[in-house]
C-alpha positions as CSV (number, residue, x, y, z in Angstrom):
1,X,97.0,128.5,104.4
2,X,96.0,127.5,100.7
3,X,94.3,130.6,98.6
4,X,90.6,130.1,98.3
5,X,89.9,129.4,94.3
6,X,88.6,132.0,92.2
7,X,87.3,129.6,89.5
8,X,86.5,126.3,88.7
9,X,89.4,125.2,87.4
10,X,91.3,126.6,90.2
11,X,88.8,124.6,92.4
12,X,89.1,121.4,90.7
13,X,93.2,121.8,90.1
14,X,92.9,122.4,94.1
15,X,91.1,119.2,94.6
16,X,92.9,117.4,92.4
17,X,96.2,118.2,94.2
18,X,94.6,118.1,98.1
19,X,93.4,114.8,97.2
20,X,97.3,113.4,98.0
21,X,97.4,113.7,101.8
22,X,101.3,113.7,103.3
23,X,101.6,112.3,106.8
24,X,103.6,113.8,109.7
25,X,107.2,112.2,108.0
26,X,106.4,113.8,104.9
27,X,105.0,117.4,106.6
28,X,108.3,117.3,108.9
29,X,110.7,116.8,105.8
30,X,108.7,120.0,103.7
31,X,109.1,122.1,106.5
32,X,112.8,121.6,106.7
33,X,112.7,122.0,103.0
34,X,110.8,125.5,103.5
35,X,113.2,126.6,106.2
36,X,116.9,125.7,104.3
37,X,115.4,127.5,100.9
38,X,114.8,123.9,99.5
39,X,111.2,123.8,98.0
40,X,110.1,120.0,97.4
41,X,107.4,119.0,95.2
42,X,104.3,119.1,95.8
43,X,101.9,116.3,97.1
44,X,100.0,115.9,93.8
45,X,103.4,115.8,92.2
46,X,104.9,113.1,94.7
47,X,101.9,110.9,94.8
48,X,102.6,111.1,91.0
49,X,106.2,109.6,92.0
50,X,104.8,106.9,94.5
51,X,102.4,106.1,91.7
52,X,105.2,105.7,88.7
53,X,107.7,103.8,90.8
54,X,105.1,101.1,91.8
55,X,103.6,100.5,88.5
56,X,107.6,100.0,87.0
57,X,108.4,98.4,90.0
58,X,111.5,100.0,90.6
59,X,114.5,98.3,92.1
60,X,117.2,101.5,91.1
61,X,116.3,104.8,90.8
62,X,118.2,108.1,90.5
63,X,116.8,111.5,92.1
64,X,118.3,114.7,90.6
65,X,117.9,117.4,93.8
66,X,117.9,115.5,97.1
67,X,116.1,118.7,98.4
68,X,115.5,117.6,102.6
69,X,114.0,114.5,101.4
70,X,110.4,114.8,100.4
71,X,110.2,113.2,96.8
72,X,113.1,110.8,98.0
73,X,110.5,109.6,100.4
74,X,107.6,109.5,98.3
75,X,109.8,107.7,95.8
76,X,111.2,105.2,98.4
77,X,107.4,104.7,99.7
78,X,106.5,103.3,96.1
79,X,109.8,101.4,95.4
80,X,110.3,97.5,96.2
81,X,111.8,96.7,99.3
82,X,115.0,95.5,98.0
83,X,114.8,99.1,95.8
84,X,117.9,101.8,95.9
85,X,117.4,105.0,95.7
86,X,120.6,107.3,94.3
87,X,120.0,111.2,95.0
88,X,122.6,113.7,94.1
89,X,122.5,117.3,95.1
90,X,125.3,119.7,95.4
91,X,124.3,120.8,99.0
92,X,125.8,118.5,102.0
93,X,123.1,120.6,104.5
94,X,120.6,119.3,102.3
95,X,121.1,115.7,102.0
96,X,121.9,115.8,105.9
97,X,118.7,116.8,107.0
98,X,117.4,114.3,104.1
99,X,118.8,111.3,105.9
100,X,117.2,112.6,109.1
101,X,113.8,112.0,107.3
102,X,115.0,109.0,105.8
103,X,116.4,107.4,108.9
104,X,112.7,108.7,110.7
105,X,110.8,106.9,107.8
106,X,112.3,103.7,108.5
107,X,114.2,103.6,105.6
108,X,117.8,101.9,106.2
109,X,120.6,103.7,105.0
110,X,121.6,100.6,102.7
111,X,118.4,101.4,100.5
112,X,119.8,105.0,100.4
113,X,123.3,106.6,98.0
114,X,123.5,110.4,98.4
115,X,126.2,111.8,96.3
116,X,127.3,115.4,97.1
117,X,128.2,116.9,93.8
118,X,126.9,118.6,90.7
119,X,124.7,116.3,88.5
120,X,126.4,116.4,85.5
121,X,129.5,115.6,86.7
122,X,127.7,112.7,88.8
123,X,125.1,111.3,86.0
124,X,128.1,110.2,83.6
125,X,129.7,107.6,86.2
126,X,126.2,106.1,86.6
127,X,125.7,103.0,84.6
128,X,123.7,102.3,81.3
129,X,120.3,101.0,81.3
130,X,120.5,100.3,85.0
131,X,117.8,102.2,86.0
132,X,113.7,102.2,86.3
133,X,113.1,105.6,86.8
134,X,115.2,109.1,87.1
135,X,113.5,112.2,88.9
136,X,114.8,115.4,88.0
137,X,114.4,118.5,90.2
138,X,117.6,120.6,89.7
139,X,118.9,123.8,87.4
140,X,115.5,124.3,85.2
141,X,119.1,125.7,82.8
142,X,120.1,122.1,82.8
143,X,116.9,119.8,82.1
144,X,117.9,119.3,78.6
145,X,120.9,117.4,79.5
146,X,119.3,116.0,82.6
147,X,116.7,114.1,79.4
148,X,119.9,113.1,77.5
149,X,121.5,111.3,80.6
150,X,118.4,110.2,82.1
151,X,117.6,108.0,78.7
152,X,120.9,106.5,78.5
153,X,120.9,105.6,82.2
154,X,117.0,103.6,81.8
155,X,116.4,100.8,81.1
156,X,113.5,99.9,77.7
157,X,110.5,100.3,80.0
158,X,111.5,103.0,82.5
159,X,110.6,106.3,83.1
160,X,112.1,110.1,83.2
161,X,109.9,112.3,85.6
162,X,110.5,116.0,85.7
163,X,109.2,118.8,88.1
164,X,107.8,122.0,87.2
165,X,107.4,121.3,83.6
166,X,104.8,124.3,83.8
167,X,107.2,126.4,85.6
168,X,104.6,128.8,88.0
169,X,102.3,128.5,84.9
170,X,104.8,130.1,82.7
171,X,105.6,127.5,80.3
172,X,102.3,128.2,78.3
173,X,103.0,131.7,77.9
174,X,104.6,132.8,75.1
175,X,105.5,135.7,76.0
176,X,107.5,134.5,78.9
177,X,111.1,134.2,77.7
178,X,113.6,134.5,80.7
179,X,116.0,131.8,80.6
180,X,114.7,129.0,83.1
181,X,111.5,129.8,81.3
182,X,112.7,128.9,78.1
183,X,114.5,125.7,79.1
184,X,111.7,124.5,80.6
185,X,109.7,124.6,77.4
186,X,112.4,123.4,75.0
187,X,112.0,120.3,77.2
188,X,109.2,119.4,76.1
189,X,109.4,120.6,73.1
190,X,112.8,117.7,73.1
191,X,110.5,114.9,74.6
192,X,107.6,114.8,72.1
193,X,109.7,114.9,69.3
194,X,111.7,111.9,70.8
195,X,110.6,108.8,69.0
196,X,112.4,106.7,71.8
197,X,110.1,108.4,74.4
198,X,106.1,108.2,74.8
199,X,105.3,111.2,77.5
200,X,102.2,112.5,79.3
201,X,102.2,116.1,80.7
202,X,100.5,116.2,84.5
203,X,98.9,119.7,85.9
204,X,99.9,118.7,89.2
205,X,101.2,120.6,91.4
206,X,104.2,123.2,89.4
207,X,103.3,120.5,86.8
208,X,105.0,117.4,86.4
209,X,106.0,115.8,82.8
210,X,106.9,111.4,82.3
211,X,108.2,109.3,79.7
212,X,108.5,106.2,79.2
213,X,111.9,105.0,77.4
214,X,109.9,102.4,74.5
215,X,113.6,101.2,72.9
216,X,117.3,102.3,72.9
């Protein structure tokens, strides 16, 4: 059960994120996220992911952290029909149960590439300015190069979308300074001050954080 807000930003944060309703596919596939240790985004964030693949009308997109399937299939739900989505995680268990929601969504397996494997070592086979849109939900450690691959793989007009980019509301404290932290905040510190990108910050759910790619 959802805390009861103590303020009114609380309260209209709260509303703002219940306003995305998932239905039974999406409930099934975050409870097999909760139970395998694989938190997906959360609704707010996803219907932020629906929304951005639908207004690029994406064809390719790549998803950093397969997770059991839940911002696969919020992705999928806003893609074209013809649209495939590439996800890469480095746990099989995960991506296994992911095609289960995939497969219960109605969502073929032709429109679907998982890739077991670390995303680094996967990212740099993918091709150049192939893609409308890259998700990344992996190592907080990593999100700098995550940005770095994810502009060379888009294509003038796509966008990068990155989860928790307020990291459990630790992002805008200063005084916070563990490592994941830290990354997290250099990353946007590394997206404003790219004159290729033009980004928007969203306090949805753990905070999500676009760009648009404007030129090579």
């Amino acid at each position: 059960m959802a805390e009861t807000p103590t303020s009114p930003l609380e309260a209209t944060l709260a509303y703002a994120e219940e306003f995305h309703t998932e239905d039974e596919i999406l409930l099934t596939a975050r409870q097999r996220g909760a139970e395998v240790g694989a938190p997906p985004i959360l609704p707010g964030g996803g219907a932020a992911l629906c929304f951005l693949a639908t207004a690029v009308n994406a064809r390719a997109v790549v998803e950093i952290g397969t997770g059991c399937g839940v911002s696969g299939l919020w992705l999928l739900r806003g893609m074209r029909q013809d649209g495939t989505l590439t996800s890469v995680d480095v746990e099989p268990e995960h991506q296994r149960l992911a095609r289960q929601s995939f497969a219960q969504a109605g969502f073929s397996g032709g429109r679907i590439r998982l890739i077991t494997g670390r995303a680094l070592d996967v990212l740099p086979r993918l091709s150049d300015g192939g893609y409308d849109l890259v998700f990344c939900d992996g190592a907080q450690q990593e999100y700098g190069d995550y940005l770095a691959e994810a502009v060379r793989l888009l294509r003038p007009g796509g966008i990068v979308v990155f989860d928790h980019a307020l990291w459990d509301n630790r992002v805008a404290d200063p005084a916070q300074r563990d490592p994941d932290t830290v990354a997290v905040r250099e990353l946007g510190k590394l997206v404003r001050s790219d004159e290729r990108l033009r980004p928007l910050m969203m306090p949805l759910g753990d905070g999500v954080l676009a760009a648009i790619k404007l030129t090579d």
